[in-house]
C-alpha positions as CSV (number, residue, x, y, z in Angstrom):
1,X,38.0,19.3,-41.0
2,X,34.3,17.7,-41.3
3,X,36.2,14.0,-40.0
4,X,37.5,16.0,-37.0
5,X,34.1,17.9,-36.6
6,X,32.3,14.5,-36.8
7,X,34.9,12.2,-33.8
8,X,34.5,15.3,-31.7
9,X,30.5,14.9,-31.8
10,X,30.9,11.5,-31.5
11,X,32.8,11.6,-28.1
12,X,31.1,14.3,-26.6
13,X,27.8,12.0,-27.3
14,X,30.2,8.9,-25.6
15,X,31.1,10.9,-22.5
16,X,27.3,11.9,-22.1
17,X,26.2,8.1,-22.3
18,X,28.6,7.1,-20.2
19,X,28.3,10.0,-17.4
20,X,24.1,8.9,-17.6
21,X,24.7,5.6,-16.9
22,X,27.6,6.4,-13.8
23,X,24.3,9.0,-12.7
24,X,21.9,6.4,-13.3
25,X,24.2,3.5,-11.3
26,X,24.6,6.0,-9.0
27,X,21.3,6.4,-8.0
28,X,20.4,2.9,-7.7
29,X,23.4,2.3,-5.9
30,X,22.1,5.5,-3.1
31,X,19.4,4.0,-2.8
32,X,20.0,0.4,-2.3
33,X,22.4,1.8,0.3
34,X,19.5,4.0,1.7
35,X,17.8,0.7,2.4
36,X,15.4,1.6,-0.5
37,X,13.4,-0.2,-3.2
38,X,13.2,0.6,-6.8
39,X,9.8,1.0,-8.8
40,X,10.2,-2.6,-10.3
41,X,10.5,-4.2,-6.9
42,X,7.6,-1.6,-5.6
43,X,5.6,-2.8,-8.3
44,X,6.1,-6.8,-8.0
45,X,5.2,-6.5,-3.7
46,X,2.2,-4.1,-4.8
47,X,1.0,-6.8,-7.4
48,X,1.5,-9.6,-5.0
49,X,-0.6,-7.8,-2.7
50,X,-3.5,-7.1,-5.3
51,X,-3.5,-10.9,-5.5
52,X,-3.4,-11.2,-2.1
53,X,-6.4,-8.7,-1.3
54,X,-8.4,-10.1,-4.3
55,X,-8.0,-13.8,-4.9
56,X,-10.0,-13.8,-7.9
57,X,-8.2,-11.3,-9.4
58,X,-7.5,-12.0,-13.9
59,X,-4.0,-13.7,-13.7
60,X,-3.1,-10.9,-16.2
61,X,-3.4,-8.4,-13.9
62,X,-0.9,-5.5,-14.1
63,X,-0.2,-2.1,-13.1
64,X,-0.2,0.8,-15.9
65,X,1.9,2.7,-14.1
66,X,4.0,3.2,-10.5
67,X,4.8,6.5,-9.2
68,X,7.1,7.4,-6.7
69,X,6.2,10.2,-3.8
70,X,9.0,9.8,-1.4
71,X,10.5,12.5,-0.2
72,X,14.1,12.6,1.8
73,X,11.6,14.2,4.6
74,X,8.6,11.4,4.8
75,X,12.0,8.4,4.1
76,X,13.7,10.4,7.1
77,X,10.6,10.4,9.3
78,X,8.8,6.9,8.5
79,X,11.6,4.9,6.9
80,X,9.1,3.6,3.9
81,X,8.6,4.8,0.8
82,X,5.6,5.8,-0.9
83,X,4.1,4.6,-4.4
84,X,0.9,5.2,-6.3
85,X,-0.2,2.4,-8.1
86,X,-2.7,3.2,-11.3
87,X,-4.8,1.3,-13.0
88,X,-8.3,1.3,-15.4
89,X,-9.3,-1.5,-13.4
90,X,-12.0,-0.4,-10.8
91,X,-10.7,0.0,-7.3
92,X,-7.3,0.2,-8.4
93,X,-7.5,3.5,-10.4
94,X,-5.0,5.3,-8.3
95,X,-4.0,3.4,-4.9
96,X,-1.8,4.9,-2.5
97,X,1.0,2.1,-0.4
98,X,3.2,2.5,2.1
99,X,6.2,-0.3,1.9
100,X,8.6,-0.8,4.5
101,X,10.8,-3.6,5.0
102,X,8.7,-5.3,1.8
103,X,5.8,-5.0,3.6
104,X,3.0,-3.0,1.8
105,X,0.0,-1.0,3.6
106,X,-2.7,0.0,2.0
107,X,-3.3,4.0,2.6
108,X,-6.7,3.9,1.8
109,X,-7.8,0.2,2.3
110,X,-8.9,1.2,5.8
111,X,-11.8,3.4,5.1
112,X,-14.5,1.6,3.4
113,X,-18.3,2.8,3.2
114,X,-21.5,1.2,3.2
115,X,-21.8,0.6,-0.3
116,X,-18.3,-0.9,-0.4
117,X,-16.7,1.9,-2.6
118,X,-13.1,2.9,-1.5
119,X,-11.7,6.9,-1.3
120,X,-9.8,7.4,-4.0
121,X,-6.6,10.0,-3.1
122,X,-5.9,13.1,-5.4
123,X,-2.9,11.9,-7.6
124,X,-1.2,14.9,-6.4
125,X,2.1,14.8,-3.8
126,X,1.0,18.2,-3.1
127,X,-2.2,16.5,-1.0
128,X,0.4,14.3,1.3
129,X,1.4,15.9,3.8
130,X,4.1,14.8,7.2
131,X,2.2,16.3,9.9
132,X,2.8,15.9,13.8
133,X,-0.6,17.7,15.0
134,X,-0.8,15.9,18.1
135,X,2.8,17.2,19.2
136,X,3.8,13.3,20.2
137,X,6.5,13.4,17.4
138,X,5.0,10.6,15.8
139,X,4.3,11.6,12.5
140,X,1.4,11.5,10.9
141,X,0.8,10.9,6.5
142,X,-2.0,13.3,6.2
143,X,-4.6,13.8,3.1
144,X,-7.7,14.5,1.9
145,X,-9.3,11.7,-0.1
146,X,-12.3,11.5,-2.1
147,X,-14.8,9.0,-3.8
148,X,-18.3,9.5,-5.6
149,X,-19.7,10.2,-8.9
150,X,-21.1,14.2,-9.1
151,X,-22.3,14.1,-5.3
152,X,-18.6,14.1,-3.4
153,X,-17.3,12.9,-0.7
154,X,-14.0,14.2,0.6
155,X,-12.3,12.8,3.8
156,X,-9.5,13.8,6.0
157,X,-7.2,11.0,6.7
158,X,-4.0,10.1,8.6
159,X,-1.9,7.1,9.0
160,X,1.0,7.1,11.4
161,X,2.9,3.9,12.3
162,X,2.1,2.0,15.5
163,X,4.0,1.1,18.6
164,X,3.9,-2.3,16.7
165,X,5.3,-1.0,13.7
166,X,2.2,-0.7,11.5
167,X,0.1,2.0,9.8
168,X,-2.9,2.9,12.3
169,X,-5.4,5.4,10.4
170,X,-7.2,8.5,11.4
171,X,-10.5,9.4,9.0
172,X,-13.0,12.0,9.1
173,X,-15.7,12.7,6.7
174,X,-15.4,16.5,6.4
175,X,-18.1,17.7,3.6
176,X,-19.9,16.1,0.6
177,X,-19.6,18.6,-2.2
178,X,-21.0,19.1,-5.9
179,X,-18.5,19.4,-9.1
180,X,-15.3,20.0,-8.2
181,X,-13.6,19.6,-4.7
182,X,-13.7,22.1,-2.7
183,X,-11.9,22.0,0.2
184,X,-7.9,21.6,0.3
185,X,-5.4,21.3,3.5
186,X,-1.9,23.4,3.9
187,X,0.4,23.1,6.0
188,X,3.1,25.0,8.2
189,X,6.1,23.8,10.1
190,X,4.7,19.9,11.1
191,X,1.9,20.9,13.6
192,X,0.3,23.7,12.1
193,X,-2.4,22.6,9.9
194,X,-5.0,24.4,8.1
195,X,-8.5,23.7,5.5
196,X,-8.8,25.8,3.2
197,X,-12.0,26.7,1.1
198,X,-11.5,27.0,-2.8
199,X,-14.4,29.5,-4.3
200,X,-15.8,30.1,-7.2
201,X,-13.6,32.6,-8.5
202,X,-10.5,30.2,-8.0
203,X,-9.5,31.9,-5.0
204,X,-8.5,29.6,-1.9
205,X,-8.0,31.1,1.7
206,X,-8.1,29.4,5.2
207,X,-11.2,28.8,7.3
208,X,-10.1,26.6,9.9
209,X,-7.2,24.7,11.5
210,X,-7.3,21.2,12.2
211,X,-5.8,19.3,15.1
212,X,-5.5,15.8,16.6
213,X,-6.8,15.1,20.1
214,X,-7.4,12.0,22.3
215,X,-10.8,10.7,23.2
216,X,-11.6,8.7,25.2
217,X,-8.1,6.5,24.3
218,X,-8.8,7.4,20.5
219,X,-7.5,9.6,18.4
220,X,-10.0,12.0,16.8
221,X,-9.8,15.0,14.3
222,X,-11.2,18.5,15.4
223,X,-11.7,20.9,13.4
224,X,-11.9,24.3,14.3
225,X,-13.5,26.5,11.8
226,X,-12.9,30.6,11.8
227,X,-15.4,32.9,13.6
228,X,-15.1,35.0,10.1
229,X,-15.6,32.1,8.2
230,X,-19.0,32.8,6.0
231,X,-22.0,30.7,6.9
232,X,-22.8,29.4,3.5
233,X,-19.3,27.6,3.6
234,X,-19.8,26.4,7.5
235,X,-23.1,24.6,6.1
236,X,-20.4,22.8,4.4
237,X,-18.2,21.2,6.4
238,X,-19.3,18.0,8.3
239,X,-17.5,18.8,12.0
């Protein structure tokens, strides 16, 4: 009885191995026929890159981890993927890349500041957002970013690819804050985007929606703050 007991264990553990690696064959093999890369070949272009952006980089140079954000929605509407890249090295703590067609854009290397520091994105999917607020369907990669030490800075930014193919940003200082972030974005539908204001008590609500116009043949963020919205957090916001 215990023999019998002991095969039957055995091949229910056999079937499970084997249906894991079918699933996990599977995948790889959806996406390779999706036209997509896996996180080892995500990680070797985003290396290369590194290499690439700094020359002097230590030879020994290498990720601590790759994370995947790409949704079925942002593969549907820009054809890339998405990948965090973290590190403990300084400027690489947690990089954001678009790669299509091997091809990797940085999704943060176009907003620098005086002092040279880079935004650093929140290493949250929740933050990246598809958004067409311009109504041209031509979607836009929108987020808030931030970078500092006590003092704040959080940016809006968005990226949408080019009539030449390529990642064109969109970046707006929207408020320097002290402690923790304040501000947050949410969305509705693809054109309906809103800030939102996250208090003291841990309560968030909306103060303003946020739109893309043209001027002047450039494409500008306004945001439109609430007449309700309380002064002390208007004072805030850098519009």
């Amino acid at each position: 009885m215990r023999n019998t007991i002991f095969i039957a264990l055995i091949s229910i553990i056999f079937f499970i191995s084997c249906d894991k690696e079918d699933s996990d064959i599977s995948k790889k093999e959806d996406n390779k026929a999706k036209g997509r890369i896996t996180i080892e070949k995500a990680d070797s272009l985003i290396t290369d890159w590194v290499f690439g952006y700094r020359p002097g980089m230590n030879p020994s140079f290498a990720f601590d981890s790759i994370v995947e954000y790409t949704t079925d929605d942002i593969y549907s509407k820009f054809s890339g993927q998405i990948f965090s890249a973290r590190s403990e090295v300084p400027g690489m703590t947690n990089r954001w890349f678009f790669i299509k067609n091997d091809t990797v854009y940085d999704l943060h290397g176009y907003h620098y500041y005086e002092d040279g520091t880079l935004l650093e994105q929140r290493a949250d999917s929740e933050n990246l957002l598809i958004t067409d607020l311009d109504n041209d369907s031509n979607y836009e990669l929108t987020y808030i970013g931030n970078w500092g030490s006590g003092c704040m800075r959080q940016t809006l930014n968005s990226f949408y690819l080019s009539d030449e193919n390529s990642f064109t940003a969109i970046c707006k200082d929207i408020a320097i804050v002290i402690g923790p972030y304040d501000f947050y974005i949410r969305l509705e539908g693809y054109q309906n985007l809103y800030l939102q204001y996250y208090d003291d008590n841990y309560d968030v609500f909306d103060i303003g929606t946020i739109k893309i116009v043209e001027q002047d043949g450039e494409k500008k963020f306004v945001i439109e703050l609430y007449d309700d919205c309380p002064q002390e957090i208007k004072d805030k916001v850098l519009i």
